[in-house]
NUZA-299537 format. One line per field, with one value per atom (N, C-alpha, C): residue number from 1; residue in three letters; atom name; x, y, z. Coordinates in Angstrom, 2 decimals. Layout:
marse	c(NUM;...)
nuro	c(ALA;...)
rose	c(CA;...)
X	c(X;...)
Y	c(Y;...)
Z	c(Z;...)
//
This chain:
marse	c(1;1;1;2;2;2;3;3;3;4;4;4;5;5;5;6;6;6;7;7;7;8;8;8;9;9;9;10;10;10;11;11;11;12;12;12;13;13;13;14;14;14;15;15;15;16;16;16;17;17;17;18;18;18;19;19;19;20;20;20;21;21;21;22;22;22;23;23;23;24;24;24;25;25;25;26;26;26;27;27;27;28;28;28;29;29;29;30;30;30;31;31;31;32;32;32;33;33;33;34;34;34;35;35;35;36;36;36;37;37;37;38;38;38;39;39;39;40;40;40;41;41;41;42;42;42;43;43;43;44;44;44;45;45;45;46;46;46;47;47;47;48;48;48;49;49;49;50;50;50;51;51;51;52;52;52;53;53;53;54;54;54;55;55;55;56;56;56;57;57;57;58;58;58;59;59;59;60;60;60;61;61;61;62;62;62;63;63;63;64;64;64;65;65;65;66;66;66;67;67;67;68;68;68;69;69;69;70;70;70;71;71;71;72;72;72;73;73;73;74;74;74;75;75;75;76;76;76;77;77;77;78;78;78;79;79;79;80;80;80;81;81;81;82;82;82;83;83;83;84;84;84;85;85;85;86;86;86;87;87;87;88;88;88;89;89;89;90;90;90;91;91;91;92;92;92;93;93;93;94;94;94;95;95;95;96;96;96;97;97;97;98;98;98;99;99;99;100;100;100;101;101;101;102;102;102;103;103;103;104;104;104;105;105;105;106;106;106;107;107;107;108;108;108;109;109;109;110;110;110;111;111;111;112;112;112;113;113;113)
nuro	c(UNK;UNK;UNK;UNK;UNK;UNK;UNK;UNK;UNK;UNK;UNK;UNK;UNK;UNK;UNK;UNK;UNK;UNK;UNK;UNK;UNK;UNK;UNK;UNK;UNK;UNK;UNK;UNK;UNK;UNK;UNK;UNK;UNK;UNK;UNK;UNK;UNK;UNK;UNK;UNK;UNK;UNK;UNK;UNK;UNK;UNK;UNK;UNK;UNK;UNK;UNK;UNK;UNK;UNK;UNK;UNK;UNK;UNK;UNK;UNK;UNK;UNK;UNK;UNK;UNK;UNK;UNK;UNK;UNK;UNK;UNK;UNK;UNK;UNK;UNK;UNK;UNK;UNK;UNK;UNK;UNK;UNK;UNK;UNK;UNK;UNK;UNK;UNK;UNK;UNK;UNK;UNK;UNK;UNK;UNK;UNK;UNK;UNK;UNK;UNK;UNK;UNK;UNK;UNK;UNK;UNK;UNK;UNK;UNK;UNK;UNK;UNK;UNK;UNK;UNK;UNK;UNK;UNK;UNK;UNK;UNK;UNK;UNK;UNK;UNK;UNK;UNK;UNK;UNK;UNK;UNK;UNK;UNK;UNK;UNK;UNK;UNK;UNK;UNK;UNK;UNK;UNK;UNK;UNK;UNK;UNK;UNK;UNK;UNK;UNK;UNK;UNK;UNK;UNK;UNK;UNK;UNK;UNK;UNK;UNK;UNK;UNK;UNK;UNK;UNK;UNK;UNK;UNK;UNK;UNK;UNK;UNK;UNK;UNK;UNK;UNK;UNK;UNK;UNK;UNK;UNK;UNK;UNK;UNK;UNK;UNK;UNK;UNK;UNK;UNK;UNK;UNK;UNK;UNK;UNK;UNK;UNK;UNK;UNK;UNK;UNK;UNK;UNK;UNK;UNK;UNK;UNK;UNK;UNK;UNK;UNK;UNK;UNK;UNK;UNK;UNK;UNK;UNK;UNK;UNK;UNK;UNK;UNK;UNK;UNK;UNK;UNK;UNK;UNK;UNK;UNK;UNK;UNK;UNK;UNK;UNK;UNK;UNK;UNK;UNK;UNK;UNK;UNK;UNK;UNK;UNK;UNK;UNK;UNK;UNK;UNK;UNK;UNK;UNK;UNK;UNK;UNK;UNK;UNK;UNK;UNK;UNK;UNK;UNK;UNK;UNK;UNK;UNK;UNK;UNK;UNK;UNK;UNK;UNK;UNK;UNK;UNK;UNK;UNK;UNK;UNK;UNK;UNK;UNK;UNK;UNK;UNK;UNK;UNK;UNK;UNK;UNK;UNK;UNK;UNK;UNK;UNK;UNK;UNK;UNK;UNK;UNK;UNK;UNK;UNK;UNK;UNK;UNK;UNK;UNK;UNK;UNK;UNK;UNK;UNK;UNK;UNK;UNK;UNK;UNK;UNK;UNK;UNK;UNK;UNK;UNK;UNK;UNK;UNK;UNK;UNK;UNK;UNK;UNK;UNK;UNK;UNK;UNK;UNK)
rose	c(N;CA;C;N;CA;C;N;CA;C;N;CA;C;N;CA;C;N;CA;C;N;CA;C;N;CA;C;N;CA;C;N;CA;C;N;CA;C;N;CA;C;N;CA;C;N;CA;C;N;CA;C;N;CA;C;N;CA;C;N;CA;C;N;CA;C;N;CA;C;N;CA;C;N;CA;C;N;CA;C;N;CA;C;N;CA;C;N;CA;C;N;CA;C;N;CA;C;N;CA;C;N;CA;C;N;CA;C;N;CA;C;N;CA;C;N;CA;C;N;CA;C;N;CA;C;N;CA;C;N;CA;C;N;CA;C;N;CA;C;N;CA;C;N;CA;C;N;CA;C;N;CA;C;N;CA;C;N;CA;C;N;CA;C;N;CA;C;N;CA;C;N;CA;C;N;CA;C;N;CA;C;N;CA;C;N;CA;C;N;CA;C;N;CA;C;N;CA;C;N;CA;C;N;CA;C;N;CA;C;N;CA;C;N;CA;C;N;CA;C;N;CA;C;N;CA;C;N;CA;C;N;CA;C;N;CA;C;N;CA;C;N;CA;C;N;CA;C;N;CA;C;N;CA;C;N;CA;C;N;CA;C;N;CA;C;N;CA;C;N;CA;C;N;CA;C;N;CA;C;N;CA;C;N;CA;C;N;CA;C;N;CA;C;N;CA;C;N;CA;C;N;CA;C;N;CA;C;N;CA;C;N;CA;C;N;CA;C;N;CA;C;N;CA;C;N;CA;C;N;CA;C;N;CA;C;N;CA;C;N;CA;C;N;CA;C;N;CA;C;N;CA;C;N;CA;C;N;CA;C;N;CA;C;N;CA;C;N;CA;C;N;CA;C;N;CA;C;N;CA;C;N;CA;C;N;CA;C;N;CA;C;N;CA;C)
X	c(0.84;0.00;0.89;0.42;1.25;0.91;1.84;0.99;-0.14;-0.60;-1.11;-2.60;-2.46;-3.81;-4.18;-4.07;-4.16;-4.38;-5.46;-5.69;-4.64;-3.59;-3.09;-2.85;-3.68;-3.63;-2.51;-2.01;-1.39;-1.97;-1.68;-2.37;-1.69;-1.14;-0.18;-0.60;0.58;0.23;0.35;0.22;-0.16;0.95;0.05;0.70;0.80;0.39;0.49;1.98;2.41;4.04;3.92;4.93;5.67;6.34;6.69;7.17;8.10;9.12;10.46;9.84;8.75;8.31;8.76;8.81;8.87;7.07;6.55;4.98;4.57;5.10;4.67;5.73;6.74;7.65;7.07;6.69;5.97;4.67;3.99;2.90;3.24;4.00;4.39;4.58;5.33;6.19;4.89;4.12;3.17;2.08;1.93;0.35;-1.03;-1.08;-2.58;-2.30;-1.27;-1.62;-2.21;-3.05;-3.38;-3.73;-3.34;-3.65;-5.04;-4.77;-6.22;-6.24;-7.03;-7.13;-7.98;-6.96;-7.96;-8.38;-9.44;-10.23;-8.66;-8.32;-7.55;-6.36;-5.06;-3.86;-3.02;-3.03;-2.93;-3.55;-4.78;-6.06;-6.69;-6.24;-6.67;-8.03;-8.83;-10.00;-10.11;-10.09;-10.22;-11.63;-13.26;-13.80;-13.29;-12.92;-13.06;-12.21;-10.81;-9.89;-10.07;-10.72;-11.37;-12.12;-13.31;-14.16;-13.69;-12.37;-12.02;-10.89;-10.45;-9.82;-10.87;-11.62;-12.80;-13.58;-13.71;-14.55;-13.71;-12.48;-11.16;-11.40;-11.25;-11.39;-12.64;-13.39;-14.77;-15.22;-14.98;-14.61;-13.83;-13.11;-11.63;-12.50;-11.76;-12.06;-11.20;-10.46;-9.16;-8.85;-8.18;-8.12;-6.95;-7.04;-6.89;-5.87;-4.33;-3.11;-3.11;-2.93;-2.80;-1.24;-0.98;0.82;0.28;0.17;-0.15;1.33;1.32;3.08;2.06;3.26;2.68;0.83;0.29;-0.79;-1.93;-1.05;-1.87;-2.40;-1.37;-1.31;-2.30;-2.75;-3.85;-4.91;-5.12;-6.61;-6.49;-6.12;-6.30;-6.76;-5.88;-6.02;-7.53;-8.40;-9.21;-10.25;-10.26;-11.50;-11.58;-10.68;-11.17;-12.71;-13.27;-14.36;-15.75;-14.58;-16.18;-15.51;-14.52;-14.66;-15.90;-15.90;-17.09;-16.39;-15.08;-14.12;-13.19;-12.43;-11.31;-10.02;-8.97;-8.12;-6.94;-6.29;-4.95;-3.76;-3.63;-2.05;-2.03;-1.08;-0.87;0.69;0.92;2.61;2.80;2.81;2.60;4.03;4.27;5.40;4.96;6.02;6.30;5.07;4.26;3.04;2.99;2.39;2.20;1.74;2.47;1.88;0.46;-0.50;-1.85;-2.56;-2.29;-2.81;-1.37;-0.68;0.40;0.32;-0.47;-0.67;0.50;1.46;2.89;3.81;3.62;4.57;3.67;2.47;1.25;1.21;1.35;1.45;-0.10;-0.01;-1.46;-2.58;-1.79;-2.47;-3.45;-2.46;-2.84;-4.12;-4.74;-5.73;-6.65;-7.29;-8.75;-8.28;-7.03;-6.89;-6.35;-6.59;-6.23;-7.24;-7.24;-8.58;-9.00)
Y	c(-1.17;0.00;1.24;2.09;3.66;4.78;5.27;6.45;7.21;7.50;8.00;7.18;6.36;5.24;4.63;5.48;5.27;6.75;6.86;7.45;7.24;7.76;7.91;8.51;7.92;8.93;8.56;10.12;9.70;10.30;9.66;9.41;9.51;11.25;11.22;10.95;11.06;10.70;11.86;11.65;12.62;13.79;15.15;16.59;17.15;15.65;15.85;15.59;16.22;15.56;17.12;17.70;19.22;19.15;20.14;20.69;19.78;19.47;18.42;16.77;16.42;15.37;14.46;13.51;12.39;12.34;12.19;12.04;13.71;14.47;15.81;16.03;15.30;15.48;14.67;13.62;12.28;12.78;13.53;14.08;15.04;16.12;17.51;16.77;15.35;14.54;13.63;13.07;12.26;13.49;13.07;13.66;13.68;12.15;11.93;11.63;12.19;11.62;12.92;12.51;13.79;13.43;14.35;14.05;13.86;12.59;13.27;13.59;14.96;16.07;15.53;15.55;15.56;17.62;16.94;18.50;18.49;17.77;17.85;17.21;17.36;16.97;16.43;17.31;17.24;16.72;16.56;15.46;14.78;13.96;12.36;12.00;11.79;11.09;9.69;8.83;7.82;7.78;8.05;8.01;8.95;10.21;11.34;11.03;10.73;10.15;8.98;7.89;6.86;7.10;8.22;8.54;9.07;9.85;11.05;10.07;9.06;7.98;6.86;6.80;6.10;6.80;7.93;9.09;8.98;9.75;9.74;8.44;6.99;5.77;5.74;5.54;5.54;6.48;7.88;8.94;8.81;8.22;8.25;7.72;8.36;7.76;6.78;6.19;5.00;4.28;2.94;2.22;3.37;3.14;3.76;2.64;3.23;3.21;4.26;2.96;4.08;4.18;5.44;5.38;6.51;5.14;5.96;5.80;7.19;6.84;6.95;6.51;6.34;6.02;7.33;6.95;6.69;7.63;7.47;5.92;4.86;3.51;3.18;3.13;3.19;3.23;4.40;4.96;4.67;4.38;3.38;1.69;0.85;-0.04;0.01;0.80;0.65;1.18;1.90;2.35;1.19;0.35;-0.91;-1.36;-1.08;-2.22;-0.52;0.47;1.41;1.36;0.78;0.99;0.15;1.06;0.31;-0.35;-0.24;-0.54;-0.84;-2.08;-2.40;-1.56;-1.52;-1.05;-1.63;-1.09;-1.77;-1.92;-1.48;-1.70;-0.60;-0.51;0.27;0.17;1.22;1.34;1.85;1.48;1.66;1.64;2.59;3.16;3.48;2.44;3.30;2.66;2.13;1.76;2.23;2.76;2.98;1.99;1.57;0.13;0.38;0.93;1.39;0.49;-0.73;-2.10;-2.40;-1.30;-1.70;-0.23;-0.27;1.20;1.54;0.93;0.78;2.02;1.75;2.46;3.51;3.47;4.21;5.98;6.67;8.20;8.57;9.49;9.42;9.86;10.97;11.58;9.93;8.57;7.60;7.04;7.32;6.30;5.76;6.84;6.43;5.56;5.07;4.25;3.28;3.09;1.84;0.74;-0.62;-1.81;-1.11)
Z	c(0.00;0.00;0.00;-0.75;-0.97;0.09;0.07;1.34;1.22;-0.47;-1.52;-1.29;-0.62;-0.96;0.62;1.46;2.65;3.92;4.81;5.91;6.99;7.32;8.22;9.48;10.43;11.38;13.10;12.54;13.80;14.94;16.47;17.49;18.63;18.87;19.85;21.34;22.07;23.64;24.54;25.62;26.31;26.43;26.51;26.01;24.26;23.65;22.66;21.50;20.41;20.12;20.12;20.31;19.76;18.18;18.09;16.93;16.39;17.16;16.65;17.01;17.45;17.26;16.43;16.49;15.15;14.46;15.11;14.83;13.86;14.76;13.90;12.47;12.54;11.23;10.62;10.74;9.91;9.33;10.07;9.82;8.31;8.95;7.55;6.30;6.49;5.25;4.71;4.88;4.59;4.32;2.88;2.50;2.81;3.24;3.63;5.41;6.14;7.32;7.67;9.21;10.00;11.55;12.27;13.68;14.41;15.32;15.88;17.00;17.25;18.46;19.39;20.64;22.01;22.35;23.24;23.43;24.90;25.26;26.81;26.74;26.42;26.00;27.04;28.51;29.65;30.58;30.26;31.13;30.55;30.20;29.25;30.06;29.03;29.97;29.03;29.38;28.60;27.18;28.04;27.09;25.55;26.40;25.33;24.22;24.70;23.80;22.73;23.39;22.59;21.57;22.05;21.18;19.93;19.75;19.14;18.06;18.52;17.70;16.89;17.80;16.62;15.66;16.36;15.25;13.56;14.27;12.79;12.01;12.79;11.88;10.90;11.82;11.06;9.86;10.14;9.07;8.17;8.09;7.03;5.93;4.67;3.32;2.59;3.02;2.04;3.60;3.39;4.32;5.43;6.55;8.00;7.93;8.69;8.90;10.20;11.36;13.15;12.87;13.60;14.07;15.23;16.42;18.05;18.83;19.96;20.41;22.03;23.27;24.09;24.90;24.71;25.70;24.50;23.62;22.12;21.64;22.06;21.64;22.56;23.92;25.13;24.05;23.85;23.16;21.81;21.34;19.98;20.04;20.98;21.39;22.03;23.44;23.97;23.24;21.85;20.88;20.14;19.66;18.58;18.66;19.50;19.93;19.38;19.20;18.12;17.31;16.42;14.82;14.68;13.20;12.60;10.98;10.69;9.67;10.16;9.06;9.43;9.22;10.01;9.90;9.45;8.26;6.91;8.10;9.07;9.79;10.84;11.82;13.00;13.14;13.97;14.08;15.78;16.24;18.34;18.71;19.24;19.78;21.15;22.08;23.69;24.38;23.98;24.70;26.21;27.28;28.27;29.11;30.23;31.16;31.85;31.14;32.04;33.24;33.01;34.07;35.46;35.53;36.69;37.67;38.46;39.26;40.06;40.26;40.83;39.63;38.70;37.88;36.71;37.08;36.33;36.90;35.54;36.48;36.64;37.69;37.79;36.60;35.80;34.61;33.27;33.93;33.01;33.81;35.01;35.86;35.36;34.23;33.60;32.40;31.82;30.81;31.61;32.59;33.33;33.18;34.08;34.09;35.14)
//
């Protein structure tokens, strides 16, 4: 598959990526990718985030390609169950341990079990 023939969305983690990002350079360089926006970058709520990653899937027009980094990979992983389309591939970076409250920061609680 071409980049040309594919929805790419990337799916940063919490705070968002900044400017020198890898995710935000990947983004400028890829034509069809685009981010998807939490309303709260700094206060993750699990539904809201979920919602806002399934929305993008379901919306997309050419098969959907995730590239989520940390908490981003959380809320991609815990929306699968509202796509309503399949998704061509994913690229998960850094995953966040959300199920170990020992090493869980508190900003992650609501993407926890």
């Amino acid at each position: 598959m071409k980049v040309k023939d594919a929805d790419i969305l990337i799916v940063p983690g919490y705070t968002n990526s900044g400017p020198e990002h890898w995710q935000t350079r990947w983004q400028s360089k890829l034509s069809t990718a685009r981010r998807v926006e939490q309303a709260e970058w700094s206060k993750p709520v699990r539904e809201d985030w979920t919602a806002n990653v399934a929305r993008a899937v379901n919306e997309a027009e050419r098969p959907v390609v995730l590239v989520a980094h940390s908490l981003g990979v959380a809320a991609a992983v815990q929306a699968i169950p509202k796509f309503q389309r399949p998704v061509a591939g994913a690229f998960f970076v850094a995953p966040p341990d959300v199920a170990n409250p020992e090493i869980r920061p508190r900003h992650l609680m609501t993407f926890g079990p």
